[in-house]
Structures are given as C-alpha cells and as structure tokens.
Rosetta silent file (secondary structure, phi, psi, omega in degrees, C-alpha in Angstrom):
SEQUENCE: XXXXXXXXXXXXXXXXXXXXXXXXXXXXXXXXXXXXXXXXXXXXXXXXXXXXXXXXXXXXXXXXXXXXXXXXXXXXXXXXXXXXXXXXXXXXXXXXXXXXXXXXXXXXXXXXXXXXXXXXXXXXXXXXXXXXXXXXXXXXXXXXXXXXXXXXXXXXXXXXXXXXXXXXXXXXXXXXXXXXXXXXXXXXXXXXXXXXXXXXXXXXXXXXXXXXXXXXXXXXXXXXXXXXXXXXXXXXXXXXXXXXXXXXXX
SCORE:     score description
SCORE:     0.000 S_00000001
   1 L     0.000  124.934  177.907    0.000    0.000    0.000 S_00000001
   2 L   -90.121  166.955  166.016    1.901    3.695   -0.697 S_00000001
   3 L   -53.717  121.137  174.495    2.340    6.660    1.330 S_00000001
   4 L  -100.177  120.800 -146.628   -0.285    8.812    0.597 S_00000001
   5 L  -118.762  134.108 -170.400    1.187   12.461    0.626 S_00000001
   6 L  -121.311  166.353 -166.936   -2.371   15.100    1.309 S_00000001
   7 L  -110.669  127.996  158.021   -2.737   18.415   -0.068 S_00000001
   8 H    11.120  -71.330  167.967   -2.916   21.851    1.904 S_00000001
   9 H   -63.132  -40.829  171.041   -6.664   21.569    1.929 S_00000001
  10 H   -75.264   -6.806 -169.946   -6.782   17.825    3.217 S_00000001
  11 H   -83.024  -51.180 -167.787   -4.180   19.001    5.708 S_00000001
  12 H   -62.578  -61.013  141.035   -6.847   22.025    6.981 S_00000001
  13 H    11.856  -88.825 -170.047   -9.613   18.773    6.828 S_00000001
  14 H   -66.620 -105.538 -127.463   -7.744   16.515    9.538 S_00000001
  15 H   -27.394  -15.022  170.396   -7.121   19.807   11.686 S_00000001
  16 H  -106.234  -24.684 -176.182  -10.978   19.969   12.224 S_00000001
  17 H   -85.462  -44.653 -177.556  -11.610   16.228   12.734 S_00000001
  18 H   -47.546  -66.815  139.975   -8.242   16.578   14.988 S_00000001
  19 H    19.224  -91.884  176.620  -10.419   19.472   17.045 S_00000001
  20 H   -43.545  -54.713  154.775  -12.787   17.653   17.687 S_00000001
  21 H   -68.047    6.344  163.943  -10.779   14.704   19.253 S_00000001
  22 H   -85.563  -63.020 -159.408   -8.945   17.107   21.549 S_00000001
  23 H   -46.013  -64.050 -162.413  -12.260   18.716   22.630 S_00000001
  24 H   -51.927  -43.365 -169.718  -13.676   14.928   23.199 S_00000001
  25 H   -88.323    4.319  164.517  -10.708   13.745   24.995 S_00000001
  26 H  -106.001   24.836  161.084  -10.165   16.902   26.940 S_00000001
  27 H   -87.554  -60.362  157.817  -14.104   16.415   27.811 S_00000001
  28 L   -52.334  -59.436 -173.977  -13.073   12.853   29.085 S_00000001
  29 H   -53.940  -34.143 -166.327   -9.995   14.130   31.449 S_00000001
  30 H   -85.274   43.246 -175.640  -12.646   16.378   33.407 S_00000001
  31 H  -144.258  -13.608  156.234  -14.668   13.540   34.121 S_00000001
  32 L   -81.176  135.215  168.178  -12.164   11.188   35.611 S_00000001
  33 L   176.329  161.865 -159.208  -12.044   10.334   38.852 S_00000001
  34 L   -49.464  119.697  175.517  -12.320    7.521   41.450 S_00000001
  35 L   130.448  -13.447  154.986  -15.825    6.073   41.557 S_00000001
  36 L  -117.729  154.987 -170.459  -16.381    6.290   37.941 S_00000001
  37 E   -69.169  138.075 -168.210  -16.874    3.809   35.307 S_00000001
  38 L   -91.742   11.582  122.062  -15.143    3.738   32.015 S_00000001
  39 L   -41.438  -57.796  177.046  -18.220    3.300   30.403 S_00000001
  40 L   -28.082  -51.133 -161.919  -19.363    6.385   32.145 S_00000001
  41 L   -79.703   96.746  177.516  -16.563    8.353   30.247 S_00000001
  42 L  -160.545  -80.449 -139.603  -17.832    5.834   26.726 S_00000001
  43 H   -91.934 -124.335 -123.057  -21.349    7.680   26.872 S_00000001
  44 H   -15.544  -55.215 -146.587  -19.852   10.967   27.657 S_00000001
  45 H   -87.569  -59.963  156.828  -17.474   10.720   24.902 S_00000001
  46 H   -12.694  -58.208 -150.380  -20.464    9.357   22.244 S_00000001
  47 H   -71.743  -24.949 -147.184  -22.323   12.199   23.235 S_00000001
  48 H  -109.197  -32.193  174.298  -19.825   14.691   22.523 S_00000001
  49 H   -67.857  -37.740 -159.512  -18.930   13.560   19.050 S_00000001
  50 H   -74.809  -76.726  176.024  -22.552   13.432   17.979 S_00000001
  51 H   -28.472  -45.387  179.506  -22.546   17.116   19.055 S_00000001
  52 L   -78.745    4.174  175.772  -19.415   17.984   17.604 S_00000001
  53 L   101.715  -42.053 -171.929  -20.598   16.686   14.300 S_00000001
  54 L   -79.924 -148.999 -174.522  -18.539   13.906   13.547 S_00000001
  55 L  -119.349   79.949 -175.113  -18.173   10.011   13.445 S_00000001
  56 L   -87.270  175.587 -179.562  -16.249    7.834   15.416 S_00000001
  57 L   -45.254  -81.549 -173.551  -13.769    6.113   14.443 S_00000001
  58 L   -67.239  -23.486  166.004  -13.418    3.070   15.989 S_00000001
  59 L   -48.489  114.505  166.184  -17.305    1.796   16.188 S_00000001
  60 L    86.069   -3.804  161.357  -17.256   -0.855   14.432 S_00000001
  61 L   -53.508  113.229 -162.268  -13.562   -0.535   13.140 S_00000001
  62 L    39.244    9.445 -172.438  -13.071   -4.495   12.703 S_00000001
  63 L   101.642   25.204  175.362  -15.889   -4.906   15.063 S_00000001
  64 L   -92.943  161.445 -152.801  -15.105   -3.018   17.769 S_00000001
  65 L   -81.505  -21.321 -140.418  -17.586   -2.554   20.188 S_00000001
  66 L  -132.760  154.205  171.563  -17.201    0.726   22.012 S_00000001
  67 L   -86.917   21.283 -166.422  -15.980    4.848   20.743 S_00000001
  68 L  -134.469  135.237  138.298  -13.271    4.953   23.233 S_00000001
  69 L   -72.674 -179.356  138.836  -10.463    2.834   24.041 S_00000001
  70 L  -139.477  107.735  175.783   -9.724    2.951   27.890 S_00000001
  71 E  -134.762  110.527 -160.276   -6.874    1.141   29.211 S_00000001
  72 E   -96.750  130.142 -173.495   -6.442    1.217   33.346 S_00000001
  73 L    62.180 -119.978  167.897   -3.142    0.556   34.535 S_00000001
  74 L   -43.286  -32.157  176.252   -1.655   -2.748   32.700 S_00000001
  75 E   -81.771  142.423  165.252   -3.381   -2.286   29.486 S_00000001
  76 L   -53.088  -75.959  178.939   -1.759   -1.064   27.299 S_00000001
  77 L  -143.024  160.966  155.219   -4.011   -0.174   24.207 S_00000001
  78 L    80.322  -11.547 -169.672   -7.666   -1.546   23.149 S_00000001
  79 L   -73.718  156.237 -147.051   -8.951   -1.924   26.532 S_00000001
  80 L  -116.455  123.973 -161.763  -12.808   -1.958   25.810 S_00000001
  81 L   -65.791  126.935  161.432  -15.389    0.853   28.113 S_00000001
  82 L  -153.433  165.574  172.802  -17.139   -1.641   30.541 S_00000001
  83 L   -76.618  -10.498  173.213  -19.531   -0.919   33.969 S_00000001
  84 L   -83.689  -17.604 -167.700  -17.533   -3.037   35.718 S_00000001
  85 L   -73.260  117.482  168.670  -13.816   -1.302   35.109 S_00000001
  86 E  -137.464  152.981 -148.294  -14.628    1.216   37.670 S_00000001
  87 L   -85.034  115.545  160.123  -11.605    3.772   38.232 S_00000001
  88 L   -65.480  155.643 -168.180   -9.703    3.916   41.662 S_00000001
  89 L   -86.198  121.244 -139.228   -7.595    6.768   43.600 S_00000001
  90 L     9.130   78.414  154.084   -4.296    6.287   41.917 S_00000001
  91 L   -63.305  156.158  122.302   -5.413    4.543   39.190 S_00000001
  92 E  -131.977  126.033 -146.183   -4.161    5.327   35.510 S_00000001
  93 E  -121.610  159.055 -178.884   -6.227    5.001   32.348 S_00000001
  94 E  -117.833  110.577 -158.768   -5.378    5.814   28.842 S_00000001
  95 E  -125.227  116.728  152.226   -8.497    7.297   26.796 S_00000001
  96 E   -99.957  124.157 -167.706   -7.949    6.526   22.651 S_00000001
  97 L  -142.771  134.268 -169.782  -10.280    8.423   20.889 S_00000001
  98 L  -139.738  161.488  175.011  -10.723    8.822   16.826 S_00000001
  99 E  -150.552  175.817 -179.629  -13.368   10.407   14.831 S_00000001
 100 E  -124.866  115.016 -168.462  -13.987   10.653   11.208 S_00000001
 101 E  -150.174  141.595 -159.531  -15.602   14.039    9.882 S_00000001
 102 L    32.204   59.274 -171.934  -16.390   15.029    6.120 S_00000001
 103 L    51.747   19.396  161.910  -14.236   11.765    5.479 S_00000001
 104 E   -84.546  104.172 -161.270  -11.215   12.627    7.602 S_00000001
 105 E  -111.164  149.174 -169.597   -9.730   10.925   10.419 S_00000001
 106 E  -125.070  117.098  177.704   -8.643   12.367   13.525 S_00000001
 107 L  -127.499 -178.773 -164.907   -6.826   10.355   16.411 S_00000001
 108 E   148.465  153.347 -176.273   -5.514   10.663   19.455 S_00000001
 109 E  -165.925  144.140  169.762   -4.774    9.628   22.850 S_00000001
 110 E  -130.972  137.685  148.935   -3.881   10.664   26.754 S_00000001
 111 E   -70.165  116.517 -164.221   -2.672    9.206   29.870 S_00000001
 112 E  -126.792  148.648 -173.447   -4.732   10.804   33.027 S_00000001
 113 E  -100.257  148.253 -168.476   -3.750   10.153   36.381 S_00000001
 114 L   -95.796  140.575 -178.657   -6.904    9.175   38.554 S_00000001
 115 L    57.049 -176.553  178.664   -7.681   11.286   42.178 S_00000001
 116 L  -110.109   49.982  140.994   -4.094   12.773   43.364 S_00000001
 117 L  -119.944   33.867  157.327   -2.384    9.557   45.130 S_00000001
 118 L   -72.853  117.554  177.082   -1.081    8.378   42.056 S_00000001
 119 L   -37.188  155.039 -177.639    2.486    7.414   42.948 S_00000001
 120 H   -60.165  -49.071 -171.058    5.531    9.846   42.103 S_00000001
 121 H   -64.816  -15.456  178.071    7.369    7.055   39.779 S_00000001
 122 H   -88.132  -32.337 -168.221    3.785    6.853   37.540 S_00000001
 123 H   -66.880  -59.376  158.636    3.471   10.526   37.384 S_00000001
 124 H   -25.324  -74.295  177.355    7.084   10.088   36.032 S_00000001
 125 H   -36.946  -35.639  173.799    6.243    7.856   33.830 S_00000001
 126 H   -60.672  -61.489 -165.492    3.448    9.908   32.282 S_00000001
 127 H   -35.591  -48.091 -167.911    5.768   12.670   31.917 S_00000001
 128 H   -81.966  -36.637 -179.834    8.369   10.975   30.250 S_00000001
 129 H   -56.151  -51.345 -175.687    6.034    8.954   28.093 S_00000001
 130 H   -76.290  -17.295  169.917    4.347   12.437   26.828 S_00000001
 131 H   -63.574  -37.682 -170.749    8.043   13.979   26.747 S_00000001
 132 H   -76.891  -42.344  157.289    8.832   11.429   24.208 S_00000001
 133 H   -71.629   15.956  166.306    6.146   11.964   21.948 S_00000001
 134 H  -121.628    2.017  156.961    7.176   15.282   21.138 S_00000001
 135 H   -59.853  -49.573 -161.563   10.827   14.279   20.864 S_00000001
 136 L   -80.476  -13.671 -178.923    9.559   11.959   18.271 S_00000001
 137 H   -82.822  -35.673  161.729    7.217   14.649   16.553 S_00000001
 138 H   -15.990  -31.831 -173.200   10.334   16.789   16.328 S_00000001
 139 H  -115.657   11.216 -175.391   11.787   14.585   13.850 S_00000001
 140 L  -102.237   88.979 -159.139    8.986   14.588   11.857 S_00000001
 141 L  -105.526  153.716  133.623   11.091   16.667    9.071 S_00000001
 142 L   -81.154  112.043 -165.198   10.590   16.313    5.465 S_00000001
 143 L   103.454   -8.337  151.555   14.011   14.337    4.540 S_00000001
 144 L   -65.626  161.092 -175.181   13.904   12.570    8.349 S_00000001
 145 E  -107.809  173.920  169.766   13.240    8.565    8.121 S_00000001
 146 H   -73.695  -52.311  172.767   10.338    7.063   10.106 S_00000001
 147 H    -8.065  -89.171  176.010   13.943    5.473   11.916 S_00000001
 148 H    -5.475  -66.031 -177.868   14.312    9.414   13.026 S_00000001
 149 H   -42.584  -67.311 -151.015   10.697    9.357   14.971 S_00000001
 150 H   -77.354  -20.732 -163.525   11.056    6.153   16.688 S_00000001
 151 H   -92.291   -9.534  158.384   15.033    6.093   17.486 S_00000001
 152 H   -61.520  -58.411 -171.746   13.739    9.788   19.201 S_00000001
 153 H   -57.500  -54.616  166.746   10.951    8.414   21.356 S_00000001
 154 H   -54.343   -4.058  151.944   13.180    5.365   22.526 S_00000001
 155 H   -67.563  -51.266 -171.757   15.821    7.732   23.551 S_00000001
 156 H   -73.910  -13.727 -168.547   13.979    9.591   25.593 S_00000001
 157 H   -99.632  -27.370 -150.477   12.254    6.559   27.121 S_00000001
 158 H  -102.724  -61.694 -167.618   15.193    3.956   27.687 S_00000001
 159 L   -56.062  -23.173  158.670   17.196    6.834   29.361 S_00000001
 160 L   -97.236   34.247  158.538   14.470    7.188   31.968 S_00000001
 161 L   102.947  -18.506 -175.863   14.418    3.990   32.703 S_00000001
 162 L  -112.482  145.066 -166.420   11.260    2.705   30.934 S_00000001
 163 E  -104.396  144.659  154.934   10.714    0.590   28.281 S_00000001
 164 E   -95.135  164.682 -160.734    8.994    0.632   24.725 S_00000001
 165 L  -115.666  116.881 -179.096    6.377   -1.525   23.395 S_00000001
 166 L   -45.724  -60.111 -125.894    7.322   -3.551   20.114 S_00000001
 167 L   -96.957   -1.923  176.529    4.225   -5.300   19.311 S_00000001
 168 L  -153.931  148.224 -149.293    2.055   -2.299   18.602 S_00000001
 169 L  -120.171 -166.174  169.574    3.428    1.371   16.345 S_00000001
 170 E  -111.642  175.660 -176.153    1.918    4.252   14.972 S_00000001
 171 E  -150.604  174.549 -178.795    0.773    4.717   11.888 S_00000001
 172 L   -80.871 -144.302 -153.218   -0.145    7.152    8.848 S_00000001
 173 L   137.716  142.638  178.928   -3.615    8.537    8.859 S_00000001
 174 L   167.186 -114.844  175.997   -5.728   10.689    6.367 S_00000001
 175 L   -86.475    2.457  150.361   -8.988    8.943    4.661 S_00000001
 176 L  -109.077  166.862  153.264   -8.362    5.995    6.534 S_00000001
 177 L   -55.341  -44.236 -166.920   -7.518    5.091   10.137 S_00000001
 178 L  -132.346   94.649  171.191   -4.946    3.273    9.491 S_00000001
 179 L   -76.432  151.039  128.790   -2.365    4.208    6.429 S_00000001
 180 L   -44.194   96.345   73.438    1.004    3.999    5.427 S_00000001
 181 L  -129.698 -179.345  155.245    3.663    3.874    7.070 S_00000001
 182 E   -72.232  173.578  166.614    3.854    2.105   10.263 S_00000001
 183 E  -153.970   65.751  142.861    5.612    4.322   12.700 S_00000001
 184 L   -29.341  131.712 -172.920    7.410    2.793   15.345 S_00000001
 185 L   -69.362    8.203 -154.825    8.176    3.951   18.778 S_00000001
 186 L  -132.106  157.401  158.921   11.972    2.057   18.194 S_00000001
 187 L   154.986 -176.297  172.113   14.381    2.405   15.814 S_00000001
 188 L  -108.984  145.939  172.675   17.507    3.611   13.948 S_00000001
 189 L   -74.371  146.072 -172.948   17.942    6.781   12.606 S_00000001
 190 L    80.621   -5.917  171.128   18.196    7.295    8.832 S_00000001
 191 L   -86.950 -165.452  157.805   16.202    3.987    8.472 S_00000001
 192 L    62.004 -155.895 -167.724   12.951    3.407    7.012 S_00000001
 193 L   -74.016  157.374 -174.207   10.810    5.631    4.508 S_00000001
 194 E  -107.971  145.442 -146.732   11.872    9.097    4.238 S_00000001
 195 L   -84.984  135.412  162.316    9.058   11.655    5.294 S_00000001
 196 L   -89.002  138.321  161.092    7.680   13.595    2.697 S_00000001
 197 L   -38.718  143.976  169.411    5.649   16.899    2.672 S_00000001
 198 L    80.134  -35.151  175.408    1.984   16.246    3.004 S_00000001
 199 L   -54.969  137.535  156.248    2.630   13.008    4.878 S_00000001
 200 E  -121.839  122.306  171.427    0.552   12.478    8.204 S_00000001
 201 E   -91.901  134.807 -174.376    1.348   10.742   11.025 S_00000001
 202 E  -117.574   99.225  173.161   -0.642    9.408   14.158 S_00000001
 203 E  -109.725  124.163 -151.529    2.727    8.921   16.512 S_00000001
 204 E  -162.758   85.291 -178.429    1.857    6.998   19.743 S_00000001
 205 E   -82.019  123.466 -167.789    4.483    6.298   22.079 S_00000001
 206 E  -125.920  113.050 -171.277    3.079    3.374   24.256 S_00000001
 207 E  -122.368  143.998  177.145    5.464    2.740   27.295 S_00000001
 208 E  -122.807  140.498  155.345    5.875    0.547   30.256 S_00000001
 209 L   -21.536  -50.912 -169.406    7.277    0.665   33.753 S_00000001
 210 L  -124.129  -92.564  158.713    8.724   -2.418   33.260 S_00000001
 211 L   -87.573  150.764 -167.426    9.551   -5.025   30.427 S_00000001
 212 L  -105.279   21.140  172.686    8.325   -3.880   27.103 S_00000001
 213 L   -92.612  172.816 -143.132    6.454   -7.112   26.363 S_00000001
 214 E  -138.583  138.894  125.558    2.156   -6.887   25.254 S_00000001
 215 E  -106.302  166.115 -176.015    0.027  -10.046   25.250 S_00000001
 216 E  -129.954  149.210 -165.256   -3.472   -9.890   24.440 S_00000001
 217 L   -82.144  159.872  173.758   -6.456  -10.698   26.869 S_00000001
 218 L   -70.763    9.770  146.852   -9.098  -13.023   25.582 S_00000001
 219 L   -67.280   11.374  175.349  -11.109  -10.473   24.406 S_00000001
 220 L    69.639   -0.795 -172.321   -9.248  -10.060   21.204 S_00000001
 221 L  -155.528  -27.522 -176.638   -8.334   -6.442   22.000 S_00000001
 222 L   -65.458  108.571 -168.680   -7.348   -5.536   25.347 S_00000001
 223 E   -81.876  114.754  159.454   -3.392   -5.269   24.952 S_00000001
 224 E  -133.560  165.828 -177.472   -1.749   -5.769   28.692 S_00000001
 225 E   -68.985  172.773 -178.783    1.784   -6.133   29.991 S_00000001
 226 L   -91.320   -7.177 -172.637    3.167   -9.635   30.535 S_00000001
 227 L  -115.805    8.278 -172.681    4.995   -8.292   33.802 S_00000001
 228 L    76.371   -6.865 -166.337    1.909   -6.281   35.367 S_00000001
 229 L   -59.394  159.633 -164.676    3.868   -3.533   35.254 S_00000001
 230 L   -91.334  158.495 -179.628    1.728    0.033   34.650 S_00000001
 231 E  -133.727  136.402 -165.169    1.607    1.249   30.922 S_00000001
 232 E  -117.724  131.558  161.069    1.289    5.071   29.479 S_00000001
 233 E  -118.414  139.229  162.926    0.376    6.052   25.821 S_00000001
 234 E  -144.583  139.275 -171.126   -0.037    9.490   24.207 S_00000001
 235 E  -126.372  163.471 -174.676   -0.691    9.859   20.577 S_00000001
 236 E  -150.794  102.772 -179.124   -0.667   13.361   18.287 S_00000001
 237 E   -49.290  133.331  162.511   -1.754   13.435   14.434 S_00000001
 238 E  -127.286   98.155  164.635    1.218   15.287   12.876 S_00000001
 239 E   -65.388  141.993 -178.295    1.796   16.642    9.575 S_00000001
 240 L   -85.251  101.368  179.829    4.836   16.928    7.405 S_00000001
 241 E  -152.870  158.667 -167.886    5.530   20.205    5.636 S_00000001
 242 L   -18.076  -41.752  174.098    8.048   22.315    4.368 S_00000001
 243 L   -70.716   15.298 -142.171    7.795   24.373    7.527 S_00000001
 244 E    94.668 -167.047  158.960    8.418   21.660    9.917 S_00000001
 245 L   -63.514  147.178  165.439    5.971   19.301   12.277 S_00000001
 246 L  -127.942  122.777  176.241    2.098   20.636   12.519 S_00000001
 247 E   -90.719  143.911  178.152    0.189   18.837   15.161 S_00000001
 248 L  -127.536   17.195  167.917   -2.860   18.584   14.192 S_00000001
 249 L  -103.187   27.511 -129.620   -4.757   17.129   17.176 S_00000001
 250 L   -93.910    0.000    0.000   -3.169   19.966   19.433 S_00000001
C-alpha cells in the first residue's frame, strides 16, 4: 500500500476532525475520577462527538464494540469501556479516541492520572512517556526517516528507565484510520521511509514501567503487559511540511 502524501486543503480537513478529538478527549480528562466507570466516560465521549458533528472512528472498526479505548493501569491499548472497570484513587487510564468528519480521520490519545495519590514514579512515567512523543514529533522533518521518529521516542524513554512496546506502532492517517507507514516507537535513525511533505502521522508512544512485552487478553483487543507492570500512551496526528511538524490534534 503507498504513502499517501495530502494536499494543503486535506491538511486544513484533519485539523478539524483533529479538534474535535482534543475537545472529546479533553471532555473525558474532566470527568475522571475515582468512583467512575469507564463506560461512564464511553457515553460521555459518544455524546460529545454526535454534538461535535462527527463520526467515530473506531465503532465498528473491525468490530469493535465501544468509541473509546480505555486502558487502566496494565493495558496497554484496546482496553474496551465496561460498567464493571470502575476507576480507583491512583489509578491510571489511557483514553484513545478517533473520529472521522467530512471523510477525515482524527486520532488521538492521553494518559490521566486518577484522584491525586497516584504514585511519584507513575506521574514520572506519564511525563516521560508524553516527553517522548514530542521528541519523536520533532523529527517529523521532510528528509527525516520514520527510523528518526522512533530512534527519538526510545531515547527519551530507555534513558528514563522505561521501556517501549514492540508489538504495537503508529501509523499514517488521512482517509483511513490506518495508512502507510507504520511508525514505530523504536528504531535507527536514517532507516525506514523518508518523510515527505503532506505526509501524516498518528505517533503513539506506548510505554511501560517495566519489560516492554504486550500479550493480548481473551477479548481479542485488550493489549496488557506480561509483567503487570503500569503502561502510558499518548498519541498526536502530525503533519509533514516544508515548515516543519504541525500537530494537528493539538
């Protein structure tokens, strides 16, 4: 499948479905805290697209069930809005959220810490996890490799101490979800395809406390670590143009 390279106008396009998924997912962070359900934030987050105009994304994306990801603690990615996951004081969930709008997709994703007795080494962890994705958007140059992206975020990640997660990348984005290229959080610099103007990327550094290995629960979708260890993702649409990086879920 090629690299689809979008034009000025399809560029303005995602920056309005990307809009929208900040406003939904910064509609979700004010609504966590202990004692609610991650369903609760599911029907918030519904509610909010259908206002905001768009589509999401993920209903029904291979069959998934729910317009949110949520993943508490362990999970990774994929964990699926239920009444039983209900959120505890220092908890930490991971809200994925995508929409689609006049045939554009918009993604994104944040790590929120739940109540204030989330330990000091997890707040760390957020930090460094959201420090990395903007190391790695940094590199998102026209004439930078995908290498470039990913050997940024695993710099920034490995040096504090934390690990990246192999088994699941980022990817390109535009009139699909999921485009060309992959974008790994790992990598060498100067390897892989070399970034073009007009390229967009949904770069989504997904890191764990501990060992960077992912199994998947028998639900088919919930991603968690194999060592229990806690896990942080943040993702940012970003385009590639002459002037530099543009985020365009900002």
């Amino acid at each position: 499948m090629a690299i689809v390279c979008k034009s000025a106008a399809e560029i303005d396009k995602m920056r309005r479905s990307g809009h929208i998924v900040r406003q939904v997912l910064d509609h979700v962070r004010s609504l966590v805290k202990p004692g609610v359900t991650t369903m609760d934030l599911e029907r918030a987050a519904e509610k909010k697209i259908k206002e905001l105009g768009a589509k999401p994304a993920f209903k029904g994306y291979y069959d998934y069930p729910c317009v949110l990801c949520t993943s508490v603690n362990e999970e990774i990615v994929h964990g699926i809005p239920s009444e039983r996951r209900v959120l505890r004081e220092g908890d930490i969930i991971s809200v994925d959220c995508g929409v689609v709008l006049d045939g554009y997709y918009g993604d994104a994703a944040i790590t929120v810490p739940v109540g204030n007795g989330v330990k000091p080494e997890l707040k760390k962890l957020l930090e460094v996890t959201e420090a990395s994705l903007y190391r790695g958007i940094e590199q998102a140059r026209v004439g930078n490799s995908i290498g470039d992206v990913g050997a940024a975020v695993q710099e920034h990640v490995e040096a504090a101490g934390f690990s990246v997660v192999r088994e699941f990348v980022g990817h390109g984005i535009g009139t699909r979800l999921h485009e060309e290229p992959q974008v790994p959080n790992f990598g060498n610099r100067g390897h892989g395809a070399r970034l073009r103007e007009g390229m967009v990327l949904a770069i989504e550094p997904m890191v764990n406390y501990g060992k960077p290995d992912a199994r998947v629960l028998g639900d088919k979708w919930t991603a968690v670590t194999v060592d229990g260890s806690f896990s942080a993702h943040f993702e940012h649409c970003v385009a590639v143009t002459k002037d530099g990086p543009v985020i365009l879920t900002q």
